[in-house]
Legacy VTK file of the C-alpha trace (Angstrom):
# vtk DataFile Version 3.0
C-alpha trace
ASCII
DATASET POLYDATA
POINTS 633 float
8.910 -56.841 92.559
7.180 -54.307 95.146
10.030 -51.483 93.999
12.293 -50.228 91.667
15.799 -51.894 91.309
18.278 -51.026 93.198
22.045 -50.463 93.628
22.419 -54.098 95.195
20.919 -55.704 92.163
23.501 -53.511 89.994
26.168 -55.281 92.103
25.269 -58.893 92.062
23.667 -58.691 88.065
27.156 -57.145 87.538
29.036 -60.016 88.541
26.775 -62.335 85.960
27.281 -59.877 83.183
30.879 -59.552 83.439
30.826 -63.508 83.316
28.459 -63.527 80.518
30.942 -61.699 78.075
34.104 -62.899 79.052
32.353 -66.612 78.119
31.153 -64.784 74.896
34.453 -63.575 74.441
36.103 -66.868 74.120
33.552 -68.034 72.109
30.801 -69.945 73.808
26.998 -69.811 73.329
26.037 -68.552 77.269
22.740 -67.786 78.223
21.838 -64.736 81.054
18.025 -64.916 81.294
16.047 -62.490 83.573
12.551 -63.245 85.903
10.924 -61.051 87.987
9.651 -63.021 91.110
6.221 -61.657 92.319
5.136 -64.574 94.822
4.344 -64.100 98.370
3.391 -61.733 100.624
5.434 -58.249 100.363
3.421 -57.042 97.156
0.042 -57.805 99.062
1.294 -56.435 102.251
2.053 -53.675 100.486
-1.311 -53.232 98.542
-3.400 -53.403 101.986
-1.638 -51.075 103.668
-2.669 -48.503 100.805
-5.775 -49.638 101.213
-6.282 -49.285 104.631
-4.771 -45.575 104.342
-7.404 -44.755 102.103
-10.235 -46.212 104.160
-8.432 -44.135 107.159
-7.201 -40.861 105.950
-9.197 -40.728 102.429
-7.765 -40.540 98.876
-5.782 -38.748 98.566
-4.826 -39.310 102.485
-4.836 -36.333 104.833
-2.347 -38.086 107.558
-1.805 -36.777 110.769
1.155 -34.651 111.654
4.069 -37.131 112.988
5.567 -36.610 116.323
8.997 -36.813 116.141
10.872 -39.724 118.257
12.995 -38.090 120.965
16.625 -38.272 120.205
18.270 -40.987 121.621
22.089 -41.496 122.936
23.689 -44.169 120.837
25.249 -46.756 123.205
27.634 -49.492 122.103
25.707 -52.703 121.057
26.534 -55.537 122.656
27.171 -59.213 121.047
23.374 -61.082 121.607
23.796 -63.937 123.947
23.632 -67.769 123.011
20.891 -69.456 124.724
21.544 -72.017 123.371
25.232 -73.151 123.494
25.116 -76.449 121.560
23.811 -75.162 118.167
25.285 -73.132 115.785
24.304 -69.996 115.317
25.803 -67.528 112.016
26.053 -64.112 112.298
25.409 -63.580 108.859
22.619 -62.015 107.741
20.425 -58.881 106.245
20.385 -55.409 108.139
18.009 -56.423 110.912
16.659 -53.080 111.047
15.413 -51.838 108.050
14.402 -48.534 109.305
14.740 -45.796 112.196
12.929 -42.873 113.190
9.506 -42.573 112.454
7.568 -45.029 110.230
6.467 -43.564 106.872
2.775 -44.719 105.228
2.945 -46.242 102.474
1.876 -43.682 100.411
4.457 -42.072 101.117
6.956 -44.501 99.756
5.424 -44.836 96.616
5.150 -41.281 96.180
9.287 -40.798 97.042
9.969 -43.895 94.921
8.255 -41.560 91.884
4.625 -42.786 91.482
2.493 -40.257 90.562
0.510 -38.503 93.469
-2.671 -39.205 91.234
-1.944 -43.181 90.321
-0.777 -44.387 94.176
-4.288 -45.230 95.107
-4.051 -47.891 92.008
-2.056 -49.850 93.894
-4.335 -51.113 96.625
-4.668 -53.605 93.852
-2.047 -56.179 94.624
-2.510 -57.129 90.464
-1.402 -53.411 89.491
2.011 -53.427 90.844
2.647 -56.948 88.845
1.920 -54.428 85.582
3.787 -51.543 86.645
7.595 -52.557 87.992
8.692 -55.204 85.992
8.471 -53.006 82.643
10.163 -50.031 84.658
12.822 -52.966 85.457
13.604 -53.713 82.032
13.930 -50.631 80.715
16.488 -49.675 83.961
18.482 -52.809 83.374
18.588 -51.804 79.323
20.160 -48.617 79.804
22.727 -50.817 82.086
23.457 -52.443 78.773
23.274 -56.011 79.970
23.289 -59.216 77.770
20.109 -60.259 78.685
18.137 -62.711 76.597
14.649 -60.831 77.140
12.597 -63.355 75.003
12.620 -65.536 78.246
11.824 -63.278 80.872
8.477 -64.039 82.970
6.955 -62.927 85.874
5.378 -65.562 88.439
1.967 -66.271 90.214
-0.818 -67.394 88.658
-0.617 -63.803 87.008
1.198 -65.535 84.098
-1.049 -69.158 83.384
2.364 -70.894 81.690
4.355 -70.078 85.027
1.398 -71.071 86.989
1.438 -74.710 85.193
5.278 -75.188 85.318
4.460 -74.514 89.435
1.553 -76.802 89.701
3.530 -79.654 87.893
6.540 -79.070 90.061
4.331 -79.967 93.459
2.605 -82.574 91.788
5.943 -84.443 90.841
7.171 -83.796 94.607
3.913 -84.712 95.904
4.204 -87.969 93.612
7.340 -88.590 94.869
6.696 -88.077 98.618
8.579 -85.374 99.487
5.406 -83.396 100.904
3.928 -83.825 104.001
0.955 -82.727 105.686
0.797 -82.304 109.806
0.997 -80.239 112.892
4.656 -78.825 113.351
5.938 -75.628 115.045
6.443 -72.516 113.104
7.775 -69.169 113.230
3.726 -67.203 112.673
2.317 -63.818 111.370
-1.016 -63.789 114.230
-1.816 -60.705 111.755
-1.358 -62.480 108.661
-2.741 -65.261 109.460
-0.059 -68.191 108.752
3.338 -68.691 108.372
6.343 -66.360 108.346
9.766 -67.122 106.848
12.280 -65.805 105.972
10.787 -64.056 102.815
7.593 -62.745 104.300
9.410 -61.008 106.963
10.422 -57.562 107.541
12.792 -57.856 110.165
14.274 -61.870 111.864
15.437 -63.633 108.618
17.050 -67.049 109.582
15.648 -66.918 113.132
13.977 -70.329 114.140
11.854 -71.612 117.117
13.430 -71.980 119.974
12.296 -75.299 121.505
12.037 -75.342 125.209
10.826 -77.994 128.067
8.153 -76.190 130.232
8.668 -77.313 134.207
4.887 -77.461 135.743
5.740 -76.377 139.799
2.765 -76.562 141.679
1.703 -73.558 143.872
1.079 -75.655 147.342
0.581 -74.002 151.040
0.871 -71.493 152.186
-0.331 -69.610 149.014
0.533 -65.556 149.063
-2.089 -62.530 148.969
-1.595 -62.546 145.117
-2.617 -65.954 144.248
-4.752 -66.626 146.584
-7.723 -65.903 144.842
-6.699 -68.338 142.064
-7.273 -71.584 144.996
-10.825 -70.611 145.020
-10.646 -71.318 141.536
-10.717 -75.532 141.985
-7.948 -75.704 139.448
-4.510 -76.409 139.800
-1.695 -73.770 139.258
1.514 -73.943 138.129
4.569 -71.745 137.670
6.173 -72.067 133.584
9.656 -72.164 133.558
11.043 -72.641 130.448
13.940 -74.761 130.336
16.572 -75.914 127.467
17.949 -78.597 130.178
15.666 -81.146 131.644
18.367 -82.854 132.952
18.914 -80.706 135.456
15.996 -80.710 137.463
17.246 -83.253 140.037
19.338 -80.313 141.303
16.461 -77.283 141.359
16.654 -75.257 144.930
14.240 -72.195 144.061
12.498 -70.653 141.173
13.673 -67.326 139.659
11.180 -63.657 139.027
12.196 -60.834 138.040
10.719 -58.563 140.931
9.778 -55.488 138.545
8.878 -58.078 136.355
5.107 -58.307 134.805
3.372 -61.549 135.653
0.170 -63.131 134.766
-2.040 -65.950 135.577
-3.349 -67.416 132.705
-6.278 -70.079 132.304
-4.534 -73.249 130.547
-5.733 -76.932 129.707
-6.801 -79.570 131.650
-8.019 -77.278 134.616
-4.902 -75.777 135.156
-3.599 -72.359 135.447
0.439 -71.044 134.666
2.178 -67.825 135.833
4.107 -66.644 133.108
4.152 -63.184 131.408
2.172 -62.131 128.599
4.601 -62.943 125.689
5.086 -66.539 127.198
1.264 -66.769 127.060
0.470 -65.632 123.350
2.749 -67.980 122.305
1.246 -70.911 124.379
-2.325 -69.691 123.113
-0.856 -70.460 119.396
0.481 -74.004 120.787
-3.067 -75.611 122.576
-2.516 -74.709 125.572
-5.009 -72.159 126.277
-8.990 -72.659 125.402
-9.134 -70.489 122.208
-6.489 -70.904 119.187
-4.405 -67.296 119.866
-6.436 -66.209 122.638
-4.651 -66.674 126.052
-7.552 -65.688 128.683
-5.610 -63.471 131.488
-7.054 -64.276 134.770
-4.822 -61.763 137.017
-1.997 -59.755 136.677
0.834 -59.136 139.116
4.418 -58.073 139.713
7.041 -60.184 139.951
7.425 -59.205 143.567
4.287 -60.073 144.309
5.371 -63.856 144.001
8.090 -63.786 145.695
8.267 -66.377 148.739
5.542 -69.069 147.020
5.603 -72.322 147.742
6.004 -74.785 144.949
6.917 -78.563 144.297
9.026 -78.783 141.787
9.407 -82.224 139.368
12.577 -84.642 140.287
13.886 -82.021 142.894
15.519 -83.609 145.529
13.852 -80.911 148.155
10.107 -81.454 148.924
9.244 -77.728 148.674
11.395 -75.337 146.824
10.587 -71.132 146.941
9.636 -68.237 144.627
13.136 -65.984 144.832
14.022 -62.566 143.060
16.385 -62.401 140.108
17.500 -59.492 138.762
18.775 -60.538 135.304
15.810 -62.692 134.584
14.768 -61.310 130.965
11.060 -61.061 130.181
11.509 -60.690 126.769
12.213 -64.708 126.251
11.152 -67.986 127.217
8.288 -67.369 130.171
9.545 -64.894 132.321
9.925 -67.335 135.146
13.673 -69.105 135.225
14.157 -72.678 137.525
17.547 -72.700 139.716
19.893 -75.367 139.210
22.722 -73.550 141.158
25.022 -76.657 140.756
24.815 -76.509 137.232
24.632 -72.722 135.928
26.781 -69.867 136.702
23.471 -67.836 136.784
21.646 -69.342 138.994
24.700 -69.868 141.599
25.438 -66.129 141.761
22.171 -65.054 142.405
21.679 -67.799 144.784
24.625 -66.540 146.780
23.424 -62.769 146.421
20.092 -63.772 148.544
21.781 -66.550 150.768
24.913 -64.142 151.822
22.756 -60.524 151.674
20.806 -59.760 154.475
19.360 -56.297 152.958
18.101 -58.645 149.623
16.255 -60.778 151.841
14.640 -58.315 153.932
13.435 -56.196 151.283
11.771 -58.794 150.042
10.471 -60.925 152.885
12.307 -63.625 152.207
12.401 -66.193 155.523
15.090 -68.343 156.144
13.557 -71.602 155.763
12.909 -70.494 152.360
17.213 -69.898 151.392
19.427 -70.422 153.669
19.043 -74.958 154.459
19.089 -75.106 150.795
22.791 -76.230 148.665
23.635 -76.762 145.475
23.047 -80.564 144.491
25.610 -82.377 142.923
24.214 -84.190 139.884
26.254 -84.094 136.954
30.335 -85.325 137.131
31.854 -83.293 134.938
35.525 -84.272 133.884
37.566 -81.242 135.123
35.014 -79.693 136.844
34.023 -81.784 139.197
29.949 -82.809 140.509
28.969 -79.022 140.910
30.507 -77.219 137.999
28.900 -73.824 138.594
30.685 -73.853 141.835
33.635 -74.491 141.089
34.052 -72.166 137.655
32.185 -68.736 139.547
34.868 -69.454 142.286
37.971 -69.624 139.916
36.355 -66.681 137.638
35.967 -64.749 140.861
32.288 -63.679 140.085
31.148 -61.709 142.805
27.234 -61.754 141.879
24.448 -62.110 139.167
26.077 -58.487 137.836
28.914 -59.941 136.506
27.157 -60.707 132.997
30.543 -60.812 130.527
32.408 -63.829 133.345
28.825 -65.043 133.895
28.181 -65.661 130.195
32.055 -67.291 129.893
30.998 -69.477 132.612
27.747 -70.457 131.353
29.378 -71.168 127.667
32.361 -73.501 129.304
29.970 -75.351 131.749
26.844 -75.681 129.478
29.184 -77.418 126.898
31.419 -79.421 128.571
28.600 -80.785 130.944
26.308 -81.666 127.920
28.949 -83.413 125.400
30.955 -84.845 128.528
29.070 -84.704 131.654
27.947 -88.259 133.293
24.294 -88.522 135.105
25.107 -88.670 139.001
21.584 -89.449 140.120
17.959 -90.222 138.759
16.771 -93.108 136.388
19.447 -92.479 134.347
22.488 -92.315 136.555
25.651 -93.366 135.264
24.904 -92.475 131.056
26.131 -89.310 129.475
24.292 -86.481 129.744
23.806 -85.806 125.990
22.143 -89.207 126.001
20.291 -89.185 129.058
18.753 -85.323 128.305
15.940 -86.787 125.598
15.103 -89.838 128.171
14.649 -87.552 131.105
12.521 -85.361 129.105
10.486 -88.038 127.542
10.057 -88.938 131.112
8.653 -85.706 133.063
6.506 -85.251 129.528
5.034 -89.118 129.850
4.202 -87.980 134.069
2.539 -84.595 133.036
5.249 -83.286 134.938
6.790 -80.676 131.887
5.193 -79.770 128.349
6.885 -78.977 125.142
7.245 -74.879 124.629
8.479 -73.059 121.828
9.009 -69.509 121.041
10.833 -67.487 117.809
14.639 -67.596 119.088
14.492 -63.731 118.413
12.269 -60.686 117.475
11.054 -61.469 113.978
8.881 -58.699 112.227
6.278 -59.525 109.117
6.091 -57.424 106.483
2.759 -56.529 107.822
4.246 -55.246 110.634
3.286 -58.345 112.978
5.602 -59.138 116.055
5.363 -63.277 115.249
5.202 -66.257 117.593
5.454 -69.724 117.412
2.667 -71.616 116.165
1.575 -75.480 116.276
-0.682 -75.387 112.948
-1.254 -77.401 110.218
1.105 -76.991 107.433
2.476 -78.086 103.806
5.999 -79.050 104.469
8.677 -80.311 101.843
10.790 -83.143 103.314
14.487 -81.761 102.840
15.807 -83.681 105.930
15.063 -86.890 103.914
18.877 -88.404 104.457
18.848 -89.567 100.322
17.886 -86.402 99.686
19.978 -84.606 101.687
22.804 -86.864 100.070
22.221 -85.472 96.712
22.536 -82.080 97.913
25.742 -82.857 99.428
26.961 -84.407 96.746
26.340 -81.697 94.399
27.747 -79.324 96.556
31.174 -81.243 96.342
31.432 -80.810 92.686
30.780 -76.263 93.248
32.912 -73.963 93.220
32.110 -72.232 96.134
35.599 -69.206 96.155
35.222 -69.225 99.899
35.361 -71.993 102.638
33.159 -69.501 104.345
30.647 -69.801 101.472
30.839 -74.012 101.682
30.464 -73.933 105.812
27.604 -71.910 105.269
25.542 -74.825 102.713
26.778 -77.567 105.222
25.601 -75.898 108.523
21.846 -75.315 106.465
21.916 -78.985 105.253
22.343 -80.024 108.669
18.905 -77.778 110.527
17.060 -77.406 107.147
14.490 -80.516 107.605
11.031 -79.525 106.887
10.486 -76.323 105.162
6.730 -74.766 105.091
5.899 -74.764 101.633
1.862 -73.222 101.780
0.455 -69.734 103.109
-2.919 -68.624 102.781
-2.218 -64.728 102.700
-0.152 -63.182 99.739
0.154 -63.741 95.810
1.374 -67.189 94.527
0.180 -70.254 92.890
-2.341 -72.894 94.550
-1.250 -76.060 95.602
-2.708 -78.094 93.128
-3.827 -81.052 95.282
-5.159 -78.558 98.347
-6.274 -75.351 96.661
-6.898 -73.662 100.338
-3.315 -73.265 100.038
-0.931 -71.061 98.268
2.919 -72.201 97.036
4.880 -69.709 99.326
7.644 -67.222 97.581
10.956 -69.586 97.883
9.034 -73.288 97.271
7.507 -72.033 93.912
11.243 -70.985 92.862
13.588 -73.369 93.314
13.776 -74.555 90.093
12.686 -71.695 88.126
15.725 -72.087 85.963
15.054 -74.821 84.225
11.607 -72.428 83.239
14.302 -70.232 81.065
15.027 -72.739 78.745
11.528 -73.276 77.286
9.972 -69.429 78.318
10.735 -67.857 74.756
8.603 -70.547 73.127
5.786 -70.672 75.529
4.805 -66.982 75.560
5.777 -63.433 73.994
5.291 -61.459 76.687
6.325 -61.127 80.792
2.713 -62.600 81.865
1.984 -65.025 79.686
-0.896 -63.260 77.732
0.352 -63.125 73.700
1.037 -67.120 71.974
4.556 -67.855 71.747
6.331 -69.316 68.726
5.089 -72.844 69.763
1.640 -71.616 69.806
0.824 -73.268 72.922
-2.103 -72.816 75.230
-1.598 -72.910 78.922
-4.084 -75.526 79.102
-2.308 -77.826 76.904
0.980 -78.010 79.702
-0.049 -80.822 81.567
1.883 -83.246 83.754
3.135 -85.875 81.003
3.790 -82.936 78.979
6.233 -81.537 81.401
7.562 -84.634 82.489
8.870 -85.253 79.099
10.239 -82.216 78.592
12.528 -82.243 82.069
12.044 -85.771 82.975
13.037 -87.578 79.780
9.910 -89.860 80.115
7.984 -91.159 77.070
6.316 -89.065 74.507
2.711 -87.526 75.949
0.066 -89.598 73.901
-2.796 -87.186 74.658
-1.477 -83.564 73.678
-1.991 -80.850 70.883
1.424 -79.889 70.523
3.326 -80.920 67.592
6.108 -83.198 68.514
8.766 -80.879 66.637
7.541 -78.231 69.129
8.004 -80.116 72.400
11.264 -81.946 70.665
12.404 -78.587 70.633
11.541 -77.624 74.045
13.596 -80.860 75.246
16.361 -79.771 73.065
16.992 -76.375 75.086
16.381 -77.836 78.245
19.087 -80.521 77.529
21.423 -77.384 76.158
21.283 -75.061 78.385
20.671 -77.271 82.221
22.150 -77.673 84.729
23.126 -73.386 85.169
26.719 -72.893 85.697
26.530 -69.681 87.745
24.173 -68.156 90.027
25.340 -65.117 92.237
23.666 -63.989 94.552
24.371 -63.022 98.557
25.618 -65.324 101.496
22.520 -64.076 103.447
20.166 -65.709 101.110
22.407 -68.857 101.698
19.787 -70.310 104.256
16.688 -69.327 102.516
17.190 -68.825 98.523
20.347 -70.761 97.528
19.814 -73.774 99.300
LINES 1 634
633 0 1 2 3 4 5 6 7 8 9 10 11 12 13 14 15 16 17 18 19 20 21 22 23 24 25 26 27 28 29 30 31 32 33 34 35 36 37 38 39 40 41 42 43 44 45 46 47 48 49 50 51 52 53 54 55 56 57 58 59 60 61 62 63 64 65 66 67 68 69 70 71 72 73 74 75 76 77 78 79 80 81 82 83 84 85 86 87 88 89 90 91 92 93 94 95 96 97 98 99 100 101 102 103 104 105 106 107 108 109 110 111 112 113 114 115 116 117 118 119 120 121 122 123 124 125 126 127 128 129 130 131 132 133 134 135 136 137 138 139 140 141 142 143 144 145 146 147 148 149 150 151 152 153 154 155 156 157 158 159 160 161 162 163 164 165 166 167 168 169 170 171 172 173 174 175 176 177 178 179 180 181 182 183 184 185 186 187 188 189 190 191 192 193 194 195 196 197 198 199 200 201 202 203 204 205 206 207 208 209 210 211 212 213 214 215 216 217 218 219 220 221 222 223 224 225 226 227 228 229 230 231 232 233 234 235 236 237 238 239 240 241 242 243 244 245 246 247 248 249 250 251 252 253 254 255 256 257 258 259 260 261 262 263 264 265 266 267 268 269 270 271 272 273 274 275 276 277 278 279 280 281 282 283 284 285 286 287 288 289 290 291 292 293 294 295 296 297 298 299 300 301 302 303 304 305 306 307 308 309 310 311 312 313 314 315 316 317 318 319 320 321 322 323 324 325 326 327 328 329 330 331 332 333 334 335 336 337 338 339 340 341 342 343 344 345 346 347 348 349 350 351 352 353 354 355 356 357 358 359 360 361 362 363 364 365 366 367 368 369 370 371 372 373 374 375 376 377 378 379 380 381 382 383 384 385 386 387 388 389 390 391 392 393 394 395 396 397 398 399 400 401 402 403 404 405 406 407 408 409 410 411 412 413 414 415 416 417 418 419 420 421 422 423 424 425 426 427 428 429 430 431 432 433 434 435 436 437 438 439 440 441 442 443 444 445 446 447 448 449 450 451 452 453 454 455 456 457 458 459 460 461 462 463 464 465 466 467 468 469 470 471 472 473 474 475 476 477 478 479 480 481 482 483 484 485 486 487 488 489 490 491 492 493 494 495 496 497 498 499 500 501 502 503 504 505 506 507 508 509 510 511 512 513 514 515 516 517 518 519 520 521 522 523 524 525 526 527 528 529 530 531 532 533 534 535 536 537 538 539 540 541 542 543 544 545 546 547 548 549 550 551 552 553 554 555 556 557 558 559 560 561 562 563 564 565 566 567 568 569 570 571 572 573 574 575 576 577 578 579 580 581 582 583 584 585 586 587 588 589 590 591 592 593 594 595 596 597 598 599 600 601 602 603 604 605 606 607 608 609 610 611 612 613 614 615 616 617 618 619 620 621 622 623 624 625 626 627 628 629 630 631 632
C-alpha cells in the first residue's frame, strides 16, 4: 500500500467479483474478504527518500532544474543469452523497466498521485502512509460496487497488534516444526539497504537468482608485464579470476580471454593473494569473504585489458605448463569477472576467437602477441561426445561455417547444442575421472580443484536487479532466516495439492512445477523496512511474502478480533491482543486441545474455530502468472 489502486487491481479483483456473484447467484454462502498488505520495504523506501529530499532541497523542496536525457534511436532488442544452458529459465515476468527518461523525486509522485502540496512532507513517516491509502482504497473499491465483506479487512505489520500475533504464532509453529533455518547462504543483496533483496523489495530483476560460478585461480608466473609488475614486489601471490560454469573443462584450457578495452583491476584478496578481475567481479567477492573488509574490495591498481595481454599464467589441470593472456573481443564485463578461460575444444566461443589470433597476423601484431604464446597451442580433446566427436567445438563451428568470434547468432546455436549434449551425454576422456559422464564427473572435479585451493566458489545476481532504493544488488554470503521449502515431504504436499487445482492453463501448472523444483530455501528476515519481528530473533524482521502466506486463514476470524483496519477498536469477541497466544491459535487452526490458561470465553474461540472450519481451505485466488514464483507459491 505505497499508492492508490490501480487499473491492474480493477482487472484481477474483477475476476473474483464476477465469481463471487455468480456463486451467490446459485445460492451459496461465498466469502470475498479484502487486506491491505503493508510489510516490507517499498513504503519505507519510499518514506526516506522524502526525507532525504527535505534534508537536501528543504520543505517544501526547491529541486534543481532536470537536464533532459538526449534522445536516443530505438534499436531492436535482442533475446538475452542463456549462460546457463542446463536450467530453465521463464520469460515471464513484470515490465523490467519501470520507468524511462528522467527520474522524478519523490515528491513529485506524491504530489501527481494527488497529495496535497502542504501534507507530502507527512510522509517521511513510514507510519503515515499505513493511515492514509488503505481508507482511500476502500472507498475506490466501494464506488466499484464490489461484494466485499469489509468487517474482515486488516492491514499488516506490527501496525495492527492482532495481525502482528497471528504472524508471530505462524513462525513460532514453523520454527517448532523445523522448517527454519539459520546459516550462511548466498543471496541476491541491497549493499544500500543493508540485507536481502527479493523479489518484493525490488524495483527492477524480479525472479532473477545467483548465478553460481567456479572461480579458476591462474597464477601470474615469469616473465610478468610492465602492468603487474609492481604487484611481485608485493610478496603475495596473484591470480587471474575466471569465472567458470564448467570445471570440467579445464583439462583442455590453451589461453585466458580480456577484453582489450576492457577495465581491469588488481584487487587485494585472502590468504595473501591478489585477483585481476574488474570492479563488478570484485564488489561482489567483497560481499562473499574474499576481500579483508565485508563490502569493501581494496583496489590495488587499475589497468586495461590490453595491458594484460601476453601474461604468463599456470592454469589448474591444463595439460600445457604455461598458458597466455589473449584478447577477446566479445568478452562481456558486465558478468561473471571480466576475465573468460579458453577451452577451444569445448566452446564455440573460445574456438573462434582462438582461430581469429592463431590465423590473423594483423590481431597478433597489434597486440604483441609472440608465437610461442598461440600458434604450438591445439585444442585438447577431452570430452567424447556421441555425434560430435572428442572436440565438439571443432567440429560444430566447421559445419556452421562460423568464420570468427563475430558470428554471435551461429555462435550462440553452437554453444546451446554443444553445452547440452556434452553435459547430459558427454563421457570424461582424461583426468581422475576419465571414463564417467560428464554430468557426474562435473561436481567431483570441482570438489577437487576447491579441496587443492586450485578454484573458489563465485556467485553473482544472474542479471541487473534494482532495489526499491535504487541499489544495483550483488550477491551476498550473510547470515540469514531461511524457510526450508526444498524439504522433499514438504515439497510433496505442495505437489500434491497442486494435482487436485484447477489451474485453466498447462502454462499456469508448468509454471508451479518448474518453482517447486529451484524454490529450496527462501530468506524469510530483513532488517530494513516495515514488518513483524521474528519472535525468537527480534534483530530480525518477517520479510513482505513470509509474513503472508497464509494470511487467509486470518479472514475467517478478523471480524471478531477487531473493528477497525489496524487493530485499534475491540471486536465483538472483546479480545485483547495480548490474550492471542500460541495455544490459543493453535486451537483455533490446529484443532489441538482447548487453551487452559486464556481469558476468552470458550463460546468466543468455539466460534472462531467454527469460521475457520467454514470458510478454509479458499477456493479461488487470482492473481498474475508473474507472481507465480514469488506470491502464489
Amino acid at each position: 500500500m505505497n499508492g492508490k489502486l490501480h487499473l491492474g487491481h480493477a482487472f484481477t479483483l474483477s475476476k473474483a467479483e464476477f465469481a463471487i456473484s455468480y456463486e451467490r447467484l446459485i445460492g451459496k454462502n461465498a466469502l470475498f474478504p479484502f487486506g491491505f498488505h503493508c510489510t516490507g520495504m517499498p513504503i519505507k523506501a519510499c518514506a526516506d527518500k522524502i526525507k532525504r529530499e527535505i534534508e537536501t532541497y528543504g520543505n517544501p523542496p526547491n529541486f534543481p532544474p532536470k537536464v533532459p536525457e538526449p534522445e536516443v534511436k530505438a534499436v531492436p532488442k535482442q533475446e538475452e543469452k542463456r549462460e546457463d544452458v542446463t536450467k530453465f529459465t521463464s520469460k515471464k515476468g513484470k515490465v523490467k523497466a519501470k520507468a524511462s527518461g528522467v527520474e522524478k523525486y519523490q515528491w513529485e509522485i506524491m504530489r501527481e498521485s494527488g497529495v496535497k502540496e502542504e501534507e507530502i512532507h507527512k510522509f517521511a513517516d513510514a507510519n503515515y502512509w499505513l493511515k492514509y491509502f488503505p481508507p482511500i482504497a476502500v472507498e475506490d473499491l466501494k464506488k466499484l460496487g464490489l461484494k466485499i465483506d469489509w468487517r474482515r479487512s486488516f492491514i499488516t505489520t506490527d501496525a495492527n497488534p492482532y495481525y502482528d500475533a497471528f504472524v508471530r504464532w505462524h513462525f513460532i509453529t514453523l520454527n517448532e516444526l523445523s522448517k527454519l533455518e539459520f546459516k550462511k547462504r548466498y543471496t541476491i543483496y541491497s549493499p544500500k539497504d543493508g540485507q536481502p533483496c527479493l523479489d518484493h523489495d525490488r524495483q527492477s530483476g524480479e525472479e532473477i537468482l545467483p548465478q553460481k560460478y567456479t572461480v579458476v585461480k591462474q597464477e601470474v608466473i615469469d616473465p610478468w608485464p610492465p602492468a603487474l609488475e609492481s604487484l611481485k614486489s608485493t610478496g603475495k601471490r596473484v591470480f587471474f579470476a575466471p569465472a567458470t560454469l564448467r570445471p570440467e573443462t579445464m583439462y583442455g584450457q590453451t589461453n585466458c580471454w580480456v577484453l582489450p578495452d576492457g577495465e581491469y583491476g588488481a584487487f587485494e584478496a585472502n590468504n595473501n593473494e591478489i585477483f585481476i578481475c574488474t570492479a563488478r567481479a570484485a564488489k561482489n567477492f567483497s560481499f562473499q569473504g574474499f576481500a579483508p573488509s565485508f563490502g569493501e574490495p581494496k583496489c590495488l591498481k587499475t589497468f586495461k585489458g590490453s595491458e594484460l595481454i601476453g601474461t604468463a599464467l599456470k592454469a589448474p589441470l591444463s595439460k600445457y605448463p604455461v598458458i597466455y593472456v589473449l584478447p577477446m573481443f566479445t568478452v562481456s564485463t558486465a558478468k561473471g569477472t571480466g576475465v573468460v578461460t579458453s577451452v577451444p575444444s569445448d566452446s564455440p566461443d573460445d574456438y573462434a576467437a582462438f582461430l581469429d589470433v592463431k590465423n590473423k597476423p594483423k590481431v597478433r601484431e597489434t597486440y604483441g602477441i609472440k608465437d610461442e604464446m598461440i600458434m604450438h597451442f591445439d585444442p585438447v580433446p577431452i570430452i567424447q561426445i556421441p555425434g560430435l566427436g572428442d572436440r565438439a567445438a571443432v567440429k560444430v563451428v566447421e559445419e556452421k561455417k562460423i568464420k570468427s568470434q563475430n558470428d554471435t547468432v551461429l555462435l550462440e546455436q553452437a554453444k546451446e547444442l554443444v553445452y547440452t549434449k556434452g553435459f547430459y551425454e558427454g563421457t570424461m576422456l582424461v583426468g581422475e575421472h576419465k571414463g564417467k559422464k560428464v554430468i557426474d564427473a562435473k561436481p567431483l572435479i570441482k570438489k577437487q580443484l576447491m579441496k587443492e585451493g586450485l578454484a573458489i566458489n563465485y556467485c553473482e545476481p544472474a542479471g541487473r536487479v534494482i532495489s526499491r532504493s535504487g541499489d544495483e544488488c550483488v550477491v551476498c554470503l550473510c547470515d540469514q532466516w531461511f524457510i526450508k521449502y526444498g524439504e522433499e515431504k514438504w515439497k510433496q504436499s505442495a505437489e500434491a495439492c497442486l494435482s487436485a487445482m484447477e489451474t485453466y492453463n498447462k502454462e499456469t501448472r508448468n509454471q508451479f512445477v518448474s518453482t517447486f523444483d529451484w524454490m529450496k530455501k527462501w530468506a524469510c528476515s530483513r532488517t530494513y523496512g516495515l514488518g513483524t519481528k521474528l519472535p525468537f530473533d527480534q534483530n530480525w524482521l518477517i520479510e513482505s511474502l513470509s509474513d503472508s502466506t497464509i494470511y487467509m486463514a486470518y479472514y475467517t476470524i478478523a471480524h471478531i478480533l477487531h473493528a477497525d483496519l489496524y487493530g485499534s477498536e475491540l471486536g465483538p469477541g472483546k479480545i485483547k491482543p495480548q490474550s492471542l497466544t500460541k495455544e490459543v491459535f493453535d486451537f483455533i487452526f490446529l484443532n489441538k486441545p482447548f487453551p487452559t490458561n486464556t481469558d476468552i470465553p470458550k463460546e468466543v474461540l468455539e466460534n472462531m474455530k467454527k469460521e475457520f472450519s467454514y470458510w478454509y481451505p479458499v477456493d479461488l485466488r487470482v492473481s498474475g502468472k508473474d507472481l507465480i514464483p514469488n506470491h502464489l507459491v
